[in-house]
N, C-alpha and C positions, 0 to 999 in steps of 0.2 A: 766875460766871454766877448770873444771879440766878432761881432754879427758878421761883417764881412769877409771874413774868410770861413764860416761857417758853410757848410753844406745845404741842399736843398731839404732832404731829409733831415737833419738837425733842426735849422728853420720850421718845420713843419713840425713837426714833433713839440717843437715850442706851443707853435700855435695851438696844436691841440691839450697841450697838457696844463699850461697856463696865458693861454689867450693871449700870449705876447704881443704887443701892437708893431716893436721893434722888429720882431721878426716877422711879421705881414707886410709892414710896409717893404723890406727889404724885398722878400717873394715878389710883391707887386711890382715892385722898380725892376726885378731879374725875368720878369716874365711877361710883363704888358706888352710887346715886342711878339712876342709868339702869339699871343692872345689876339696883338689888333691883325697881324699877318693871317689868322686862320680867318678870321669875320670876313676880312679883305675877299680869302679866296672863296668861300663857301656862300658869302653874305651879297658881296657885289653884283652877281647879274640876276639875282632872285629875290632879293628884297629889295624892300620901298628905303629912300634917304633917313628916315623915322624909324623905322624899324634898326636899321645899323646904327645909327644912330639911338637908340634904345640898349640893343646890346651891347655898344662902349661906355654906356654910362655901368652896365650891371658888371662891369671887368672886375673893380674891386672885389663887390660881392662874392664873385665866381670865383677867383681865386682865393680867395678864402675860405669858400665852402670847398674847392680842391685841395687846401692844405686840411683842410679838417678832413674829408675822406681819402687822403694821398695812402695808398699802400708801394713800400719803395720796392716788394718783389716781383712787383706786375709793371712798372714803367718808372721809366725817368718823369722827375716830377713837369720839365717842360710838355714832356709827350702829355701827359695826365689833362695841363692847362690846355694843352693845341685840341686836344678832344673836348676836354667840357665847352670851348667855346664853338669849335665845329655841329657837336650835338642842339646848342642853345640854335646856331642859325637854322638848320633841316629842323628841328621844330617849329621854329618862329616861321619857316617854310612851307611846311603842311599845314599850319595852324592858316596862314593866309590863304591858302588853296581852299581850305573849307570852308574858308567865311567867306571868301568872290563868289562863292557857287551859288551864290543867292542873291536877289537882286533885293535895292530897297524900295520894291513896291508888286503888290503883290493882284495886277491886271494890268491888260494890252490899257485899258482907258485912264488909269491912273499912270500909266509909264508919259500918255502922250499928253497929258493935262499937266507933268512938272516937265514942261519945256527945258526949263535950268531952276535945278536944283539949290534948293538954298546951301552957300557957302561951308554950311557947318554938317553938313551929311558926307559919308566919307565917300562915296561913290560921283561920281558922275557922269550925265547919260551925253557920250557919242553923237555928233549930227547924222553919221552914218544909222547907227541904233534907230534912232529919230523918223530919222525915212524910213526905215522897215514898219516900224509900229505905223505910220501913217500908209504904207501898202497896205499892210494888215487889215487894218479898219478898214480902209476904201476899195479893196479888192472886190470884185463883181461875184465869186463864187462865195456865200454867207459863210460856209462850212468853214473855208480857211481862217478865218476867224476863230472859232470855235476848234479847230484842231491846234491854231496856234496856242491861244487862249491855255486850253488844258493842256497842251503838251509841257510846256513852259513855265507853266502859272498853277496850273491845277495841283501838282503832285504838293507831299508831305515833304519836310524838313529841306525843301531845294534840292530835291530829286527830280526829275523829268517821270512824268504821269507814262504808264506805260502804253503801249500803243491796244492792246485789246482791251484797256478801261476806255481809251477815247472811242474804240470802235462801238463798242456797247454802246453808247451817249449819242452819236453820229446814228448808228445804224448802218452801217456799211462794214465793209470787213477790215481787219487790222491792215493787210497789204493797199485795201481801198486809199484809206489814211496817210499810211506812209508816200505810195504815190502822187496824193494831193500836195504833201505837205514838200515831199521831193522835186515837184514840179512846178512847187508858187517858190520856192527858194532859188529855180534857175530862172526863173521869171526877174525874181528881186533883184539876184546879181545882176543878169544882162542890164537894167531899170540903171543898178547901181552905176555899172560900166558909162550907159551913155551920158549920165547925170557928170561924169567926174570929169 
């Protein structure tokens, strides 16, 4: 058989029936083109250089794993490649959205004690950040502390604590709280404005 003038679906077919390698690498060579072009579009203003960089190493893989699931009555086998790699980046997307939502440390007094972060932590903390935490702490009203504190820091799995558990803990009303907390934050900006 002659691989090159073969079909996408023939090629696939191979793959799946007898693991052809001849006919994956061919696949690979007919569709990495589609593959690095979708990463490009979907991957470039949402992901980190590591992460795309991640997804082009797993190109092979992934098309491979789309000739083993290729079905040729629902898409052309290039459409097939341009989505698995579309889907891998909006995952590796959301996957990253849920894991920033959490910082790595877990109080106002622990944020402001790792000045700079040791090199191998994957976060790091902002001078702007930096100044906030050190308003926080040195603010004249105790409360803001303690509303920032648990707003931020108190909640379960890096969710924000909701405002009537802080109010219960304060003693003051939910709208009380939010107010404080709305009012040291225009405080901060202005702070930040004349600092820059």
């Amino acid at each position: 058989m002659n691989y090159f003038e073969a079909s996408d679906p023939d090629l696939t077919n191979l793959v799946k029936q007898e693991d052809n390698e001849e006919a994956l690498t061919l696949l690979i060579s007919r569709h990495s083109g589609i593959y690095a072009d979708m990463v490009k579009r979907y991957g470039s203003k949402s992901l980190s250089i590591n992460e795309i960089y991640d997804i082009m190493n797993e190109k092979d893989y992934v098309i491979y794993k789309a000739a083993l699931e290729y079905d040729e009555s629902k898409a052309k086998f290039s459409t097939h490649v341009g989505n698995k790699a579309k889907y891998l980046c909006l995952s590796k997307k959301t996957a990253s959205k849920r894991n920033n939502r959490t910082l790595p440390f877990d109080s106002i007094e622990y944020a402001e004690e790792s000045n700079c972060l040791h090199p191998d932590e994957k976060c790091q903390i902002g001078e702007s950040f930096l100044s906030i935490i050190k308003m926080i702490n040195n603010h004249q009203d105790k409360r803001v502390k303690i509303i920032f504190q648990e707003r931020y820091f108190g909640g379960e799995k890096g969710k924000l604590k909701t405002w009537k558990n802080i109010s219960e803990q304060i003693g003051l009303s939910a709208q009380g709280c939010i107010n404080i907390h709305d009012r040291t934050l225009k405080e901060f900006q202005k702070q930040i404005k004349i600092n820059a």
